[in-house]
C-alpha positions in Angstrom: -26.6 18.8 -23.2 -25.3 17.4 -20.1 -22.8 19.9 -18.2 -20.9 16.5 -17.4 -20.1 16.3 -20.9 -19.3 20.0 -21.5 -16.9 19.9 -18.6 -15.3 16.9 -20.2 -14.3 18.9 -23.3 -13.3 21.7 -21.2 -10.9 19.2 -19.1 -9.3 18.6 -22.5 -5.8 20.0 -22.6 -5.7 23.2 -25.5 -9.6 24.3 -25.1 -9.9 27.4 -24.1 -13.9 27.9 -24.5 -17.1 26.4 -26.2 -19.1 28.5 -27.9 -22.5 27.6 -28.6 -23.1 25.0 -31.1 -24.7 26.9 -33.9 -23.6 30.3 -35.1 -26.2 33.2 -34.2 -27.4 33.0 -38.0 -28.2 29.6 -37.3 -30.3 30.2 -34.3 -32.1 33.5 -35.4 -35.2 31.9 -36.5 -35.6 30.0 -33.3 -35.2 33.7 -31.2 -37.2 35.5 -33.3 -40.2 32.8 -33.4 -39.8 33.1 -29.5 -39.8 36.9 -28.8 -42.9 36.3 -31.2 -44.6 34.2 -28.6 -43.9 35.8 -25.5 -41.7 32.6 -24.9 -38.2 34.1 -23.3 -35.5 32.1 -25.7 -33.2 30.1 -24.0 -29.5 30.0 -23.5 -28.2 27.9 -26.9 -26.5 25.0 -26.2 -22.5 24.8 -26.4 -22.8 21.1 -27.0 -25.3 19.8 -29.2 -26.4 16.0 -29.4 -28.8 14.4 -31.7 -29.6 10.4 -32.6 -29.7 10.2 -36.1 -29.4 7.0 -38.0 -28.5 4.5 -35.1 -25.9 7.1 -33.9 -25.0 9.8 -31.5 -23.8 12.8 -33.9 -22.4 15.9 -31.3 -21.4 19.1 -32.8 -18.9 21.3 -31.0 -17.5 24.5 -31.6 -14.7 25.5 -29.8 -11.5 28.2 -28.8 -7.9 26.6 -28.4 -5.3 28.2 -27.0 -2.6 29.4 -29.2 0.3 27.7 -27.3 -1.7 24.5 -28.1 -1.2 22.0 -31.7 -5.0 22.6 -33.0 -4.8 19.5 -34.7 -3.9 17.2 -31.1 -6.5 18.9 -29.4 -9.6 18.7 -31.7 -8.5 14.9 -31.9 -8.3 14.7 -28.1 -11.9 16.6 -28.0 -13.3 13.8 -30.2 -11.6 10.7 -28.0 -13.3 13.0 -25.0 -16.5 13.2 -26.5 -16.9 9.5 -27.3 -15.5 8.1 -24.1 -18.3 10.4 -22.4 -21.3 8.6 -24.3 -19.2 5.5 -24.8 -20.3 2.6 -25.8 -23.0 3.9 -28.5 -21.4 4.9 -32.0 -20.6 8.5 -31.9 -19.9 10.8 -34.7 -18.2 13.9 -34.0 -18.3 17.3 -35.7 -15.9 19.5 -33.8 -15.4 23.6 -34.9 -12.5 25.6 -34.4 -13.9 29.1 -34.3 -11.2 30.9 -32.5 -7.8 30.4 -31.5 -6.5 32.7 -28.2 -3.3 34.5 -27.7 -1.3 32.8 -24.7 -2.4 34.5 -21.0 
């Protein structure tokens, strides 16, 4: 996915990272069917994007500081998300997968 829309999470107040969008079990098959081809596997995306239905669905995983409200910022990722691809209709599916103590 665009870096323009990865940046737009990160400007989001609270997110400390974005992990890749699909846990390593989830992305196994496609590394292993690489290294089986001679294919070098590529970096997984932190922001996945797919039309499905009529509609933009994203899936994000992410890392929130711990001085941050989880709750504020995952809603504040989402409003992020969709302003990015506004005007389509966007469903978003946003992880928490860590939360990081205060630097």
């Amino acid at each position: 996915m665009s870096t323009a829309l990865q940046e737009a999470i990160m400007a989001v107040d609270g997110v400390a990272e974005v992990f890749p969008a699909r846990n390593l079990w989830q992305r196994l098959p496609g590394r292993a069917a690489s290294l089986l081809h001679q294919h070098s596997a590529d970096a997984a995306p932190l922001v996945e994007v797919r039309e499905e239905a009529g509609r933009t669905e994203v899936t994000v995983r992410i890392g929130v500081s711990s001085d941050a409200r989880t709750p504020e910022v995952v809603r504040a990722v989402a409003a992020a998300v969709r302003r990015h691809l506004a005007p389509g209709e966007v469903a978003v599916k946003i992880t928490v997968v860590r939360i990081t103590p205060p630097s």
